[in-house]
C-alpha positions in Angstrom: 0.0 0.0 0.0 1.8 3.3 -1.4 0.9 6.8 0.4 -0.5 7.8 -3.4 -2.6 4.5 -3.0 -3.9 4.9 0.1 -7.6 5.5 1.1 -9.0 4.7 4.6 -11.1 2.0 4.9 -15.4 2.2 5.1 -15.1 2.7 8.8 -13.1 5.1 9.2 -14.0 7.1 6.7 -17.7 7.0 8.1 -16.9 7.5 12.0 -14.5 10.6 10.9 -16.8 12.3 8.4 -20.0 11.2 11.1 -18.2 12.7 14.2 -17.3 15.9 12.0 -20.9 16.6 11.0 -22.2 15.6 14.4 -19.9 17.1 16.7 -19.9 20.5 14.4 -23.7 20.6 14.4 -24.6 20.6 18.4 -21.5 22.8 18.8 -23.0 25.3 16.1 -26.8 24.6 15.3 -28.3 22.9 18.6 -29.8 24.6 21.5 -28.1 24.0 24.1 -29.5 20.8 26.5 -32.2 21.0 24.1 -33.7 16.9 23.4 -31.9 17.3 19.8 -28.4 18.7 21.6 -28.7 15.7 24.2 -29.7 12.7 21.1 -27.2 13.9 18.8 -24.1 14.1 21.9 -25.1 10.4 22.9 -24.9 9.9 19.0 -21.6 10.9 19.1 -20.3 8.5 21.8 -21.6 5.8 19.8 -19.7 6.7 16.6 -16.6 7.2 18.3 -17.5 3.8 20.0 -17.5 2.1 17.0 -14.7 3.3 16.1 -12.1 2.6 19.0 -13.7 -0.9 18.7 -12.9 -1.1 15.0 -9.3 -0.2 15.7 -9.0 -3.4 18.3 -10.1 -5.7 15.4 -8.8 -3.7 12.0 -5.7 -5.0 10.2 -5.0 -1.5 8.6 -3.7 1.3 9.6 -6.9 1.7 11.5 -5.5 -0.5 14.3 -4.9 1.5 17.6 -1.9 0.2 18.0 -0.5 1.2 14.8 -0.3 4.8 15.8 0.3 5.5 19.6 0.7 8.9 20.5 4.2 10.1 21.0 4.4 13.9 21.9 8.1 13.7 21.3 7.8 11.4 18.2 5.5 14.4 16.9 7.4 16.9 17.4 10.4 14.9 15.2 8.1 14.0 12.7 7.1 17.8 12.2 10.8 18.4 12.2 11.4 16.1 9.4 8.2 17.4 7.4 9.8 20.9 7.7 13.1 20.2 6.4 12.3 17.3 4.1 8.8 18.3 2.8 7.5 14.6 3.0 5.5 12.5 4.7 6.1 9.0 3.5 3.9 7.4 6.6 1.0 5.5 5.8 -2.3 6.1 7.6 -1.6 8.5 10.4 1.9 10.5 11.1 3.0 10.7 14.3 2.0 14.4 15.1 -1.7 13.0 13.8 -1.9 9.8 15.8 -1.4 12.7 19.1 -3.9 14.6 17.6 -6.8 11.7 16.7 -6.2 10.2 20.5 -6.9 14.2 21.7 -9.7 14.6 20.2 -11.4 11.0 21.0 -10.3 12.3 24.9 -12.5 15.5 24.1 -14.8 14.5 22.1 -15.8 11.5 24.9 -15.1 14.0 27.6 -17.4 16.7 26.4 -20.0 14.4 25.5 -19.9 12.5 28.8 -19.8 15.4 30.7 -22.5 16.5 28.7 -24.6 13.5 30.0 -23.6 13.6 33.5 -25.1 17.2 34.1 -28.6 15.9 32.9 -28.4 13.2 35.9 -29.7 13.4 38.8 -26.1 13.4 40.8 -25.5 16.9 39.0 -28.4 18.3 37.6 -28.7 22.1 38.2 -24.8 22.3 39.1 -23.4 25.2 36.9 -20.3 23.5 38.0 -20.7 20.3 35.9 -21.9 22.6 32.9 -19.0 24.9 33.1 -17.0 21.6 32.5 -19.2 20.4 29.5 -18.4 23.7 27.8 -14.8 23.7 28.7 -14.2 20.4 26.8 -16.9 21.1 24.0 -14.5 24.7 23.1 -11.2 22.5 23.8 -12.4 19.7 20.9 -13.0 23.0 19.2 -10.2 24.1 19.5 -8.7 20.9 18.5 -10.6 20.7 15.9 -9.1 24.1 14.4 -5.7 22.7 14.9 -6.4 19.5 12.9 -8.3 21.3 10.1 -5.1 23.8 9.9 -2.6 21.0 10.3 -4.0 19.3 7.8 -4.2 22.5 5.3 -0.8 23.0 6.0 0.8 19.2 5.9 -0.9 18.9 2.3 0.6 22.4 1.6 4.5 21.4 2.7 4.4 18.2 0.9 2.2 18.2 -1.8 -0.2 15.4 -0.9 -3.7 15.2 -0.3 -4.2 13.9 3.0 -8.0 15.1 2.8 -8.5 12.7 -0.4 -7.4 9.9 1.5 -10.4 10.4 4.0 -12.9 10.8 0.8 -15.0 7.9 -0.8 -12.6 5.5 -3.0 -13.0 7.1 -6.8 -14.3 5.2 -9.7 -11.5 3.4 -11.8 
């Protein structure tokens, strides 16, 4: 499998682009702990769900354990990028495999936070809520960083890391 060839599997592909719209949609079109806000953030732990599950069985470069995070191994590999101007890893760099585990931490964290302050151990405390929007604007702001990195990455080395996360094209 060449980096050109490359293409992420069904899964992936689906949990990524399903998180995106879901995630993107409470965070900018929901009422807040509205019914909607609530169905679409357990929604979300479900996608992402599926998709830590599908990287214990996956024999791709969807595997969890193909790409632990490695601050230090990160910052290397965005070293490398910036003198070389490749990228010659398949599935995700190092600096991306920190990045997807971040964002699953958020993403979970904001949603379960989200949950926890409409039960009855914290419902009415402000304090709990405070927390559900501190991780909902950190995945945000993670989210910024990913979207940019990946502008950028396909900028410094001339590949399209976005077409590898599209559907397969017709041959």
């Amino acid at each position: 499998m060449t980096k050109q060839a490359f293409i992420w599997d069904a899964v992936v592909r689906i949990t990524h682009w399903t998180t995106a719209a879901l995630f993107l949609s409470n965070y900018f079109l929901t009422e807040a702990g509205s019914q909607l806000h609530q169905w679409i953030g357990y929604t979300v732990i479900v996608v992402v769900c599926i998709r830590l599950l599908w990287g214990l069985i996956a024999r791709s470069p969807a595997r969890l354990s193909a790409f632990k995070p490695s601050v230090p191994q990160a910052l290397e590999h965005l070293k490398e990028v910036l003198v070389t101007k490749k990228d010659q890893h398949v599935g995700h760099n190092p600096a991306g495999a920190v990045m997807i585990w971040l964002m699953w931490l958020l993403i979970l964290s904001t949603a379960t936070t989200g949950w926890l302050s409409e039960t009855d151990w914290f419902w009415g405390e402000d304090w709990m809520t405070e927390i559900h929007e501190f991780f909902a604007n950190a995945t945000m702001g993670a989210v910024t960083i990913h979207v940019c990195a990946i502008i950028l990455m396909s900028k410094l080395t001339q590949f399209s890391y976005v077409r590898t996360m599209l559907w397969r094209p017709r041959d």
